[in-house]
C-alpha positions as semicolon CSV with decimal commas, in nm:
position;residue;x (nm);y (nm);z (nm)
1;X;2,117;-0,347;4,981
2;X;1,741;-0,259;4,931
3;X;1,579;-0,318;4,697
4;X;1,228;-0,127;4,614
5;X;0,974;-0,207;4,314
6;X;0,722;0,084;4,278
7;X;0,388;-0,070;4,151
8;X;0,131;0,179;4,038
9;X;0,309;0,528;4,082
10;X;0,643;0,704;4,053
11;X;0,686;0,888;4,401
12;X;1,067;0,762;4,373
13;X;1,184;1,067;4,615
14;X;0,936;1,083;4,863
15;X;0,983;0,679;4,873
16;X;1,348;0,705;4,899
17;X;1,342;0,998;5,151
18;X;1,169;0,770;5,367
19;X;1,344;0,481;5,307
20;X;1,631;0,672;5,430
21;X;1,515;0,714;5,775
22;X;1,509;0,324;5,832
23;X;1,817;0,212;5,610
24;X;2,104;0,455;5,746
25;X;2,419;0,445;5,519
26;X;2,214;0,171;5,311
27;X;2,209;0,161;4,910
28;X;1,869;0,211;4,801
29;X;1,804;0,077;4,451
30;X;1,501;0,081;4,269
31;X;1,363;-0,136;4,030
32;X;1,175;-0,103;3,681
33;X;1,038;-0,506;3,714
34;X;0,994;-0,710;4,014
35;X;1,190;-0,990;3,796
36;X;1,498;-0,772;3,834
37;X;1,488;-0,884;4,225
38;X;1,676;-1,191;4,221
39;X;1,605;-1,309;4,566
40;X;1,861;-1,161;4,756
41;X;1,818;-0,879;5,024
42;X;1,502;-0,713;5,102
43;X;1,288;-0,600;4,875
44;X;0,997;-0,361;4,934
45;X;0,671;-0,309;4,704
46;X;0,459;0,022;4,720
47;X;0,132;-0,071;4,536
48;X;-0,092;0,219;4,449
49;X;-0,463;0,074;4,331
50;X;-0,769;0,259;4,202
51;X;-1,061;0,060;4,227
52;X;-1,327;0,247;4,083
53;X;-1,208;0,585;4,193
54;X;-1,107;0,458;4,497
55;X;-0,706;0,484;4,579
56;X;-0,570;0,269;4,816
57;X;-0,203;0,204;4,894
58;X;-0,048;-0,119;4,994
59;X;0,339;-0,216;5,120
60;X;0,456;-0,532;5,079
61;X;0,806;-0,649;5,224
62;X;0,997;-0,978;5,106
63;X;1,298;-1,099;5,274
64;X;1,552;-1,333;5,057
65;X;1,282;-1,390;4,846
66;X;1,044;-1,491;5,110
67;X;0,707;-1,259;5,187
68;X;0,776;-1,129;5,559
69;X;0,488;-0,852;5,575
70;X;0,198;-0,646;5,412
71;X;0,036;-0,342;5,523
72;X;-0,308;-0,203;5,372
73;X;-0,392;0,178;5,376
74;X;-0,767;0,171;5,251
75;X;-0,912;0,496;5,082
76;X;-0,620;0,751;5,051
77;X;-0,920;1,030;5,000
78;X;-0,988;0,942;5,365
79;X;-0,698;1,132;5,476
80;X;-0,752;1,440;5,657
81;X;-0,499;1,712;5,653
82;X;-0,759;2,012;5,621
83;X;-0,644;1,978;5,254
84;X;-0,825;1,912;4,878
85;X;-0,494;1,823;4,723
86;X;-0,530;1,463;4,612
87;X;-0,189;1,416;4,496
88;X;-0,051;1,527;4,808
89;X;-0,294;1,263;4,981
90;X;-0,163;0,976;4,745
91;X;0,164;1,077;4,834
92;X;0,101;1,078;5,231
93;X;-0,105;0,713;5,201
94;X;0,185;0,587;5,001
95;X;0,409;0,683;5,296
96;X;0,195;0,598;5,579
97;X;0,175;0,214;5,422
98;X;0,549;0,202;5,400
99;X;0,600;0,355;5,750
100;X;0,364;0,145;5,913
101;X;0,513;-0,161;5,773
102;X;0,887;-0,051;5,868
103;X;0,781;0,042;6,192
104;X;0,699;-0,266;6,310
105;X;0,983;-0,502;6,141
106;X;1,293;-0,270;6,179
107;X;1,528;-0,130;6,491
108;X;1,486;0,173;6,395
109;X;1,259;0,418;6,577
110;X;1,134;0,691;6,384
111;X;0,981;0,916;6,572
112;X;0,925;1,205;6,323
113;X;0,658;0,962;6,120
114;X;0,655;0,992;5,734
115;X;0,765;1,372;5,746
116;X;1,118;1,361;5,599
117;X;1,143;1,773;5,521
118;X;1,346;1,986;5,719
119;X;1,106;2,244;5,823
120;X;0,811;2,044;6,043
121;X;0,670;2,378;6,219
122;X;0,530;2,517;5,859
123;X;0,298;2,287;5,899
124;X;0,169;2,388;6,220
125;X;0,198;2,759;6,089
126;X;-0,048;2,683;5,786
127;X;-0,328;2,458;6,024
128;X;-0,277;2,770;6,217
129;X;-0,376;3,011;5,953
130;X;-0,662;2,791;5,847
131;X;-0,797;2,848;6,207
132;X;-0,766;2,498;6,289
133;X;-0,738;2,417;6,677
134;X;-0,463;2,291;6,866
135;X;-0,659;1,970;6,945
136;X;-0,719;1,921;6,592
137;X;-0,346;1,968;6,484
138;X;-0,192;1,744;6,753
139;X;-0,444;1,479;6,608
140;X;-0,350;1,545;6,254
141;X;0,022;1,564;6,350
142;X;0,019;1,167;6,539
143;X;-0,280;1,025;6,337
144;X;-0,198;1,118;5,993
145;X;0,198;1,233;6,001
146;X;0,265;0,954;6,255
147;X;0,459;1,201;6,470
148;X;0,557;1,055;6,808
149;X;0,320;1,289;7,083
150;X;0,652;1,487;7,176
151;X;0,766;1,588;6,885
152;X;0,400;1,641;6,771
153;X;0,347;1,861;7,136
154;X;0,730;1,998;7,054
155;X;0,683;2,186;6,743
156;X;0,328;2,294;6,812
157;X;0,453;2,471;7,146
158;X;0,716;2,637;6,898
159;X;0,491;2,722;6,641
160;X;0,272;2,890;6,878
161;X;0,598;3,071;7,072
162;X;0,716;3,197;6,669
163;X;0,397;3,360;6,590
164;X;0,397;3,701;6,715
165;X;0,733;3,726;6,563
166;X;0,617;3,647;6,210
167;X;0,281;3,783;6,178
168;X;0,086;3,984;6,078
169;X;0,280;3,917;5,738
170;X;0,447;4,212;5,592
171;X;0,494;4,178;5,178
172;X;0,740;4,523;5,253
173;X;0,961;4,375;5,543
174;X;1,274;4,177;5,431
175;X;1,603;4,085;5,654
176;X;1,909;4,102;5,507
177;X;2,208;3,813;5,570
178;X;2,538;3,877;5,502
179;X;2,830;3,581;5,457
180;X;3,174;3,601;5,490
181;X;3,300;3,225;5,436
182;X;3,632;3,270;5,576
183;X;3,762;3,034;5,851
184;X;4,036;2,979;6,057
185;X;4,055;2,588;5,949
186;X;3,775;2,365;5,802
187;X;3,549;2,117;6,100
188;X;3,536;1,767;6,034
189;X;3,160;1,767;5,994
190;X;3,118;2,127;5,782
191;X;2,947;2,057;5,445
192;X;2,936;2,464;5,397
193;X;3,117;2,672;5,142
194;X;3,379;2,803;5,326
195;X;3,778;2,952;5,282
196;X;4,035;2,881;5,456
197;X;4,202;3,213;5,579
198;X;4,575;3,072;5,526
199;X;4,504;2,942;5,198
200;X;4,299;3,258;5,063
201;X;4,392;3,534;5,266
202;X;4,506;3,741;4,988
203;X;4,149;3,734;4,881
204;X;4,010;3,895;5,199
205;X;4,060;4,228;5,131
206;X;3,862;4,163;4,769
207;X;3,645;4,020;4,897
208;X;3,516;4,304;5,134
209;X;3,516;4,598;4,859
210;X;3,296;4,337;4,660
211;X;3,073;4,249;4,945
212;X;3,000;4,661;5,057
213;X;2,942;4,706;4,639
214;X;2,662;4,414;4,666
215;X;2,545;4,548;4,971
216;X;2,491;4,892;4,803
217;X;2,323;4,762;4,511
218;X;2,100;4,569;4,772
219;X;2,026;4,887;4,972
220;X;1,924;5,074;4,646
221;X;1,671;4,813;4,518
222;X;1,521;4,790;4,838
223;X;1,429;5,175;4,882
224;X;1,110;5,136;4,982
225;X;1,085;4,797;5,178
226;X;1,153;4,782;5,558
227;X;1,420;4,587;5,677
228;X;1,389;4,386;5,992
229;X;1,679;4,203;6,054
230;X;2,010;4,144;5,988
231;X;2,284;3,834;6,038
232;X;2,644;3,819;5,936
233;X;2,688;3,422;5,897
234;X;2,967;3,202;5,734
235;X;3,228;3,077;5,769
236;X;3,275;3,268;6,075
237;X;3,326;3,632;6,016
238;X;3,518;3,714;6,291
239;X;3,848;3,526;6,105
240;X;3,892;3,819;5,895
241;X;4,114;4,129;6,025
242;X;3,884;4,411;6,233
243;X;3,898;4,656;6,012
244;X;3,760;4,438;5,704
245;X;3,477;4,305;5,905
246;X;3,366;4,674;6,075
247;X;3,369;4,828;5,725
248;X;3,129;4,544;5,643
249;X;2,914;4,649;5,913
250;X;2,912;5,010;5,891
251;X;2,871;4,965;5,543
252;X;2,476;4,795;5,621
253;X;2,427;5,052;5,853
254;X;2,483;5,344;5,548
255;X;2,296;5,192;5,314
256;X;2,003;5,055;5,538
257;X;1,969;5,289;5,829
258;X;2,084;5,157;6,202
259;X;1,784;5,276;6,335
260;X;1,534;5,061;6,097
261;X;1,711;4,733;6,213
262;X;1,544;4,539;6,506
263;X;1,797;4,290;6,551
264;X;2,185;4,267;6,453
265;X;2,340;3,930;6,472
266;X;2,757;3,817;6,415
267;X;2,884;3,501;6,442
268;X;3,167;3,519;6,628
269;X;3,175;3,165;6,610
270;X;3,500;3,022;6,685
271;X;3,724;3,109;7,012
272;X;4,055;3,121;6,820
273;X;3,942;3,406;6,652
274;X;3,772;3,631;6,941
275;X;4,021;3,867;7,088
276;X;3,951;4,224;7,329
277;X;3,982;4,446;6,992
278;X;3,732;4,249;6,775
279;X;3,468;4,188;7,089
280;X;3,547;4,612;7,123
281;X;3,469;4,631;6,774
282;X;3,149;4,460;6,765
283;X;3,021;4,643;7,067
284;X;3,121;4,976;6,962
285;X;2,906;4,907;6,681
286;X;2,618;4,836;6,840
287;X;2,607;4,431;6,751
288;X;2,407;4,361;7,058
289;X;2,395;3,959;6,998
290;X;2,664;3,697;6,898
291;X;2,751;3,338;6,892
292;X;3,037;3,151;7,079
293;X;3,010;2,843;6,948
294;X;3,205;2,556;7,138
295;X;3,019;2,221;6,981
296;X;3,211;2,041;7,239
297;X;3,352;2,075;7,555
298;X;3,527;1,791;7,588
299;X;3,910;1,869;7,445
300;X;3,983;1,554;7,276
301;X;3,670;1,591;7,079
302;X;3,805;1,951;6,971
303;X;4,132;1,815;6,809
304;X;3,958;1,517;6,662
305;X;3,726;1,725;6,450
306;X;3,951;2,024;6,362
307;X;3,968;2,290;6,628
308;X;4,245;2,413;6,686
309;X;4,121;2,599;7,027
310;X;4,075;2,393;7,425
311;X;3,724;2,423;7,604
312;X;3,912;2,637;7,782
313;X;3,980;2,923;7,530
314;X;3,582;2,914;7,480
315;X;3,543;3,022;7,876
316;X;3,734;3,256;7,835
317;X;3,625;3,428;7,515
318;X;3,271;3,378;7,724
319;X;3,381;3,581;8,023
320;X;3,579;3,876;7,833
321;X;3,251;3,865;7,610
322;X;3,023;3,987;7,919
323;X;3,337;4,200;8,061
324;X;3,262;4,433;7,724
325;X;2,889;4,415;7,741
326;X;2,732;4,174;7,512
327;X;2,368;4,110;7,660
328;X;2,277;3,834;7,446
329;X;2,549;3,555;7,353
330;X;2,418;3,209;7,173
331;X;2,605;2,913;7,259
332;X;2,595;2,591;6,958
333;X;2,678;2,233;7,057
334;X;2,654;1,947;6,836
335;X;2,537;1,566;6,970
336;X;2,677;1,217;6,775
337;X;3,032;1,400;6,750
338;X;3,275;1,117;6,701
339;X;3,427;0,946;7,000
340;X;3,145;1,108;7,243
341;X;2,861;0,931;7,426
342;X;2,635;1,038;7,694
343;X;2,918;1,098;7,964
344;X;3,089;1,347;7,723
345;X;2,763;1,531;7,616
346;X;2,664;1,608;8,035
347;X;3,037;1,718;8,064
348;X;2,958;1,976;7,788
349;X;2,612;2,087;7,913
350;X;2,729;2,112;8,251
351;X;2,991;2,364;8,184
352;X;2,747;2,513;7,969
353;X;2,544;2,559;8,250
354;X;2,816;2,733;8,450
355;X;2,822;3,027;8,183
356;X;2,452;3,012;8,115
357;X;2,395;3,171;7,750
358;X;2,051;3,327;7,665
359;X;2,037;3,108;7,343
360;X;2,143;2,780;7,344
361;X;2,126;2,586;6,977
362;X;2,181;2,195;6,965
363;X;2,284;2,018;6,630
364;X;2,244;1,661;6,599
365;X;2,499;1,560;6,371
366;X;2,465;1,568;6,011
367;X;2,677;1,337;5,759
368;X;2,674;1,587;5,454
369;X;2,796;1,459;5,145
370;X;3,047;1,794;5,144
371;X;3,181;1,748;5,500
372;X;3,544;1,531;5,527
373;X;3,333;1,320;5,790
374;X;3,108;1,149;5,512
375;X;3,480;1,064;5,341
376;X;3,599;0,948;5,616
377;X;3,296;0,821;5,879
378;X;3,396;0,445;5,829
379;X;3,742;0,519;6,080
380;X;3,481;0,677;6,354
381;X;3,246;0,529;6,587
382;X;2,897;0,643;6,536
383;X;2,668;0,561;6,833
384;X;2,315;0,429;6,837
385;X;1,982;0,585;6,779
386;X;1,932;0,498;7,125
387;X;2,189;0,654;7,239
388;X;2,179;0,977;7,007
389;X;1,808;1,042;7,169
390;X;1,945;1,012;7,505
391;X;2,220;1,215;7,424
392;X;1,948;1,459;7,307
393;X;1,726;1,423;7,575
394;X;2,002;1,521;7,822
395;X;2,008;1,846;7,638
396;X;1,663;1,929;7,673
397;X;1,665;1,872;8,048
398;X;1,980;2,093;8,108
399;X;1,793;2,375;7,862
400;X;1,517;2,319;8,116
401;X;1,729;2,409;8,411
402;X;1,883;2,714;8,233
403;X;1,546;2,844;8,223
404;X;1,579;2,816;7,821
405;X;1,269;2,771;7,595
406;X;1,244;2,553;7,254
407;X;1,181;2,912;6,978
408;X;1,290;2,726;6,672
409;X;1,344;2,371;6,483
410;X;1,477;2,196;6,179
411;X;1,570;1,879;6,057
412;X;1,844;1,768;5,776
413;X;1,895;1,469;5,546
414;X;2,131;1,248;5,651
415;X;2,043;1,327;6,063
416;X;2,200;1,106;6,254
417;X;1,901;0,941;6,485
418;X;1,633;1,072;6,252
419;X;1,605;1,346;6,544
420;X;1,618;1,773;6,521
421;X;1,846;2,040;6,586
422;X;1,635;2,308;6,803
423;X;1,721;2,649;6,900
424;X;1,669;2,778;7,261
425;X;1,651;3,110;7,405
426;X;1,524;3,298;7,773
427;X;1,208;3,447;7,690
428;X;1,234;3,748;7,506
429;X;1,602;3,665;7,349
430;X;1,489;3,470;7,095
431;X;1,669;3,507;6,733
432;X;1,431;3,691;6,513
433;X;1,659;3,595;6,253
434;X;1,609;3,260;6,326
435;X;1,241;3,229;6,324
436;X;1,210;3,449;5,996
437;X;1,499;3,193;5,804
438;X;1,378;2,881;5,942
439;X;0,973;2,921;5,841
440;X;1,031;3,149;5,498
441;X;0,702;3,391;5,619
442;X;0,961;3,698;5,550
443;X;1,168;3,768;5,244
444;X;1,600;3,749;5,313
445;X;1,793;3,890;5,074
446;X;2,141;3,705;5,066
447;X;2,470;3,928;4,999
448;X;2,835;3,746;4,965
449;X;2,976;3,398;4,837
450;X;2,716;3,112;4,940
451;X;2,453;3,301;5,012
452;X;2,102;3,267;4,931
453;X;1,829;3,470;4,893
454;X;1,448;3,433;4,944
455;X;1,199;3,593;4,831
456;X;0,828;3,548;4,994
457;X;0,533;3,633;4,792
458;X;0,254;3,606;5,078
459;X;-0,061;3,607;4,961
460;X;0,073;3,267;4,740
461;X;0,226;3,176;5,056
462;X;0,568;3,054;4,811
463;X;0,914;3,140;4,781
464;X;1,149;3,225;4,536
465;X;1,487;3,152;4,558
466;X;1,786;3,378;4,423
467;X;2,152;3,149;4,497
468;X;2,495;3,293;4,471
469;X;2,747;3,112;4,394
470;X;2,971;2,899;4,570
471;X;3,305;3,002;4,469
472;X;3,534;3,274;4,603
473;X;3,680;3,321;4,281
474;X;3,354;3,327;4,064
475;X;3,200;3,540;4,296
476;X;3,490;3,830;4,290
477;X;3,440;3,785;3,922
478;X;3,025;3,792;3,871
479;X;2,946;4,012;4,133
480;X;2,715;4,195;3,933
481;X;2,577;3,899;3,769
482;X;2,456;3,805;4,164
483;X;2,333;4,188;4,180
484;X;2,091;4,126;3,852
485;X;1,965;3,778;3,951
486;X;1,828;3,977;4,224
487;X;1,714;4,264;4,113
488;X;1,504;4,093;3,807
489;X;1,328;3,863;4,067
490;X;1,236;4,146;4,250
491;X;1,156;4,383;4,004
């Protein structure tokens, strides 16, 4: 139990978001009065002051009721971020007291400093635009972010590898993602909104005539915009029956053109539902990149977290994959899986190695509050930070012998090793789609159950966000409702 008394200011998330990174799985409670701390636990003060104009932010720490440490941040207007925006500096001194503090009494590494957002390269992007230097940003990055030097060097060599892919900016050019949610059976660790195909089969069919209407509708109130790319996500769309998904597809290509699209991406996901006549499928309609996505290699692992394919099915779906033609496949693994340590990991990446994908994207695990694993994480072994970063570092050196390049980053709440999930590609392969999703400098509009879109207004450098909902059911019924919550954003 922690306990946390804020003195001065009412920055409860940001606190808490922090707080996170250093108390795992802990309850966080805050307090309205320090006399509601009986003693017990730890307790941790955040003290803003203004002395005369001057805002400075102290951290104090008490342990069973006994003062174990204090940390001082003098002048919070000192900060420099190549911003004016005070309350974002009170915010950032608040943090950097706290982190400095935690950093020196807990376990716990935390190597991506006081940033607890999910996308750490937007910052790079906008020092970038300001025509700040690299030099500069690295300092910024360890000095006043407290990012470890790698992951400070990390995302700036990203940021600068994304660029010529998102700019100049484009207020006309838009990508275009399309969900089907069905799957085969639901993973262990998936927090998404997704159907199982034996339970809602029936549905499928539905589901596709309502899918191609949104599409239209999408098509017609984009006349005029240029669409870059496009992505059919999930779920994994290959579950449903060939024919369902290639009238999906065809049905983009008559509404937005085939020759206006740079890049066309399926996730074929999951082995168990790859065969000759939906790889045939794909190709003869020109999707020129997809995903075979094993997470594991390592069989046990595979029946432990709901797969009901072997590490051997995803070879082979690999191989008849290049028999048909596919140039460009992207392979996803995920590290902290139950049951697997560093031996398990190098068994993975080494037969990973053996197929050698042109994308490669690595997931550190997530516990999502949706996902069965947060239910059930207490009968599963999860291993140490120190061993999650190993685990990760392993997967940055095989990426390095595959010739494979970091193009893309994010982070997630609840991360296990407050570490990353990064994307990489050979040079030139990288996922557009990627890129454009991850950093929000292009708008996406969303079609099917789930999906979200976003719409970028550049020259405020914000975005709007348009959900749909969640439900199969509600979204076979309001349809049209999704259709207008679009089409009076962008209108």
């Amino acid at each position: 139990m922690i306990y946390v008394y804020l003195n001065g200011h009412d920055f409860e998330y940001d606190v808490r978001e922090l707080l996170k990174v250093f108390f795992f799985n802990e309850d966080i409670i805050f307090i309205h009065s320090k006399d509601e701390y009986e003693g017990r636990s730890l307790l941790i003060e955040s003290i803003l002051s203004n002395d005369n104009g001057q805002l400075s932010s102290t951290t104090v720490v008490y342990k069973d009721g006994e003062l174990i440490a204090s940390q001082y941040v003098k002048n919070i207007k000192d900060i420099k971020i190549e911003q004016d925006d005070v309350k974002k500096k009170v915010k950032m001194g608040i943090k950097q007291s706290i982190y400095d503090i935690l950093i020196q009494i807990s376990e716990i590494s935390a190597p991506w400093g006081i940033l607890t957002g999910i996308r750490p390269i937007k910052i790079v992007h906008s020092l970038m635009d300001k025509g700040v230097d690299n030099r500069k940003i690295f300092h910024i990055l360890t000095h006043e972010y407290r990012l470890f030097s790698d992951k400070a060097r990390l995302i700036l060599d990203i940021c600068k590898r994304q660029r010529k892919y998102i700019y100049p900016l484009d207020e006309s050019r838009f990508s275009l993602y399309v969900s089907i949610p069905f799957c085969p059976t639901r993973c262990l660790y998936c927090s998404f909104p997704t159907c199982n195909v034996s339970k809602y089969g029936e549905y499928i069919d539905e589901y596709t005539d309502r899918l191609i209407y949104e599409i239209s509708m999408i098509g017609d109130m984009m006349k005029g915009k240029n669409i870059s790319t496009v992505y059919f996500g999930g779920g994994t769309p290959t579950a449903i029956p060939v024919n369902n998904l290639e009238n999906i597809i065809q049905s983009v290509y008559k509404y937005f053109g085939y020759d206006n699209i740079k890049e066309i991406t399926v996730e074929a996901g999951r082995p168990d539902t790859i065969d000759r006549q939906m790889l045939e499928m794909l190709n003869q309609n020109n999707v020129e990149r997809i995903s075979i996505n094993p997470q594991s290699m390592n069989d046990h692992t595979l029946k432990l977290i709901g797969r009901d394919h072997t590490s051997k099915d995803i070879v082979n779906a690999y191989y008849l994959a290049r028999e048909i033609g596919f140039e460009v496949i992207n392979m996803d693994l995920i590290i902290g899986l139950p049951s697997e340590g560093l031996c398990e990991i190098r068994n993975t990446l080494h037969k990973i190695k053996k197929l050698d994908p042109e994308n490669l994207t690595v997931h550190t695990l997530s516990v999502k509050r949706g996902s069965k694993f947060k239910e059930t994480m207490d009968k599963y072994q999860i291993n140490s930070q120190r061993i999650i970063n190993e685990m990760l570092e392993s997967t940055m050196e095989y990426a390095r012998y595959m010739n494979l390049k970091p193009y893309y980053l994010y982070r997630q709440k609840q991360i296990l090793g407050n570490l990353e999930n990064i994307g990489y590609s050979k040079e030139d392969k990288e996922c557009i789609y990627n890129i454009i999703m991850m950093e929000e400098k292009e708008t996406v509009i969303a079609a099917g159950m789930g999906g979200v879109s976003k719409i970028f207004y550049p020259k405020e450098d914000r975005i709007e966000r348009v959900p749909n909902v969640k439900s199969l059911k509600e979204y076979l019924d309001r349809v049209e409702e999704m259709v207008e919550r679009k089409r009076n954003l962008l209108s």
